[in-house]
C-alpha positions, 0 to 999 in steps of 0.5 A: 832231547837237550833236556833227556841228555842234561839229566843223564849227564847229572846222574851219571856225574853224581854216580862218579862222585859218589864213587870210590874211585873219585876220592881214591884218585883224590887222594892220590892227587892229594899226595902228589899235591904236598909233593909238588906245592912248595918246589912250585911255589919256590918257583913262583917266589924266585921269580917274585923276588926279582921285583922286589919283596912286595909281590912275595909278601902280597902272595904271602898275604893272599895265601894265608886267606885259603883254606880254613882256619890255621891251614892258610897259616901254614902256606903264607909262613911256607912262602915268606920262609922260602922269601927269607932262603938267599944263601945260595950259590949260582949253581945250588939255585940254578939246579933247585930250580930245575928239580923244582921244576920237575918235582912240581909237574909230578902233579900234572902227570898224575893228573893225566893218569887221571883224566884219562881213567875218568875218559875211559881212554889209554895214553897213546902220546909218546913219554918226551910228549907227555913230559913236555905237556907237564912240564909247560903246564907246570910253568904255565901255573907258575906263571900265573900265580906270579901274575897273581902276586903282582896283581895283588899288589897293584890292587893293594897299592890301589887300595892305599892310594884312594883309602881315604876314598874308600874309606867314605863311601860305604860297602866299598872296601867290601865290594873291592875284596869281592871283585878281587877273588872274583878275579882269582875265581875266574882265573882258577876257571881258566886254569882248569879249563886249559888243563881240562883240555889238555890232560886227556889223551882225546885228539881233536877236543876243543877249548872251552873257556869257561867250561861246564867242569871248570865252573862246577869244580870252582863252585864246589872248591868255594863251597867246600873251602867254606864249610870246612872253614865252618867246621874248624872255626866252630868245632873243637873236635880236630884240636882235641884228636890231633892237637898240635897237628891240627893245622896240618891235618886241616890242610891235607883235607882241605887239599883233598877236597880241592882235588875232589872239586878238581877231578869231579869238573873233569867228570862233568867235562868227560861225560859232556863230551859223551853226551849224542850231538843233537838230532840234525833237522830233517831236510825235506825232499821231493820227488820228480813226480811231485815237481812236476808241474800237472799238465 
């Protein structure tokens, strides 16, 4: 029976990504995406910089890695740019900040739209519940990719101190750069298993950390990242078409299928949820007549 319902949950999440609906809301997601992307990130930098310019910079450097080729570019130059903004007054800054803020969780709220056509429920939590729910989440993010610029550069730093050490021993370095975004990996897991959890309108839903979606979405995020990589870095087609707009358009499709990664881990999740609970086990019982102890 376990195996029956694993079955049926595959297909019917290979129907919904095959659906037009899935890529439609990834591209929608998509757009609310290049929306709140960079108030986000001068959120993350603002707060980055009251450590001092390395975090920024580690950011900075780790952003360029994502996404294919010239596409990474375009995000590490988006946060040193923001790193060099520093003239502006009090009150600019302080209302930056907060339409940053608020700009940046339109993507949260249209992920909730989302999540709740995928669950097939209708939103029944108040609009200042739904604000708040978008709002924390957005800072919550925020707050883990600081936590991830200032792990950065305490790996780098790391790095630096024992590089002779590494330098010696074979496969280390590798190993080293494998064990850091398999960090990140399992950081992006539990990102999307609390958003997961918290964007459907499904009372009572428990928290799974990792969650079957959140490590499907990750897996097909990796994968599709590196094709695309793949693609850009042997073909030649997208210069020719788009030219010096190539990058940019690099950028959006690799955003895209970041989004499509993301919301087919949610169909993986909504359709779990669906799936019949195992089958209690029978309880045998006995009747007066076969207690009775023949006289």
């Amino acid at each position: 029976m376990l195996r029956r319902a694993e079955a049926r949950v595959a297909v019917r999440t290979l129907r919904a990504a095959w659906s037009d609906q899935l890529s439609d809301w990834a591209a929608a997601l998509t757009y609310y995406s290049m929306l709140s992307l960079f108030p986000a990130l001068l959120l993350t930098v603002a707060v980055l910089g009251l450590a001092g310019p390395e975090p920024t910079g580690a950011l900075a450097g780790a952003a360029g890695h994502l996404g294919p080729e010239g596409s990474g570019t375009l995000l590490a130059d988006s946060v040193r740019h923001l790193q060099q903004v520093r003239a502006w007054s009090a009150p600019i800054a302080i209302a930056g900040l907060v339409s940053g803020l608020w700009t940046a969780s339109g993507y949260i709220g249209a992920f909730i739209r989302a999540a709740n056509a995928l669950y097939g429920v209708v939103e029944s939590r108040s609009w200042v519940r739904t604000v708040l729910l978008q709002l924390s989440f957005s800072v919550v993010l925020i707050l883990m990719l600081v936590i991830t610029g200032l792990g950065f550069v305490v790996t780098n730093g790391m790095a630096g101190r024992f590089g002779g050490l590494v330098a010696s021993l074979p496969y280390v370095h590798g190993a080293w750069m494998i064990l850091q975004w398999l960090v990140l990996a399992l950081g992006v897991s539990f990102a999307l298993s609390l958003l997961y959890w918290v964007a459907p309108n499904v009372p009572g839903q428990p928290f799974r950390w990792p969650s079957a979606g959140s490590a499907m979405a990750v897996a097909v995020w990796l994968t599709g990242s590196a094709g695309l990589s793949f693609y850009a870095s042997h073909f030649d087609s997208i210069n020719k078409v788009y030219g010096s707009l190539a990058a940019a358009v690099l950028f959006l499709i690799w955003l895209w299928v970041t989004n499509f990664a993301v919301l087919l881990g949610a169909v993986v999740d909504a359709q779990r949820s669906r799936r019949p609970a195992p089958p209690a086990p029978e309880q045998q019982t006995t009747t007066a007549e076969e207690d009775a102890v023949p006289g």
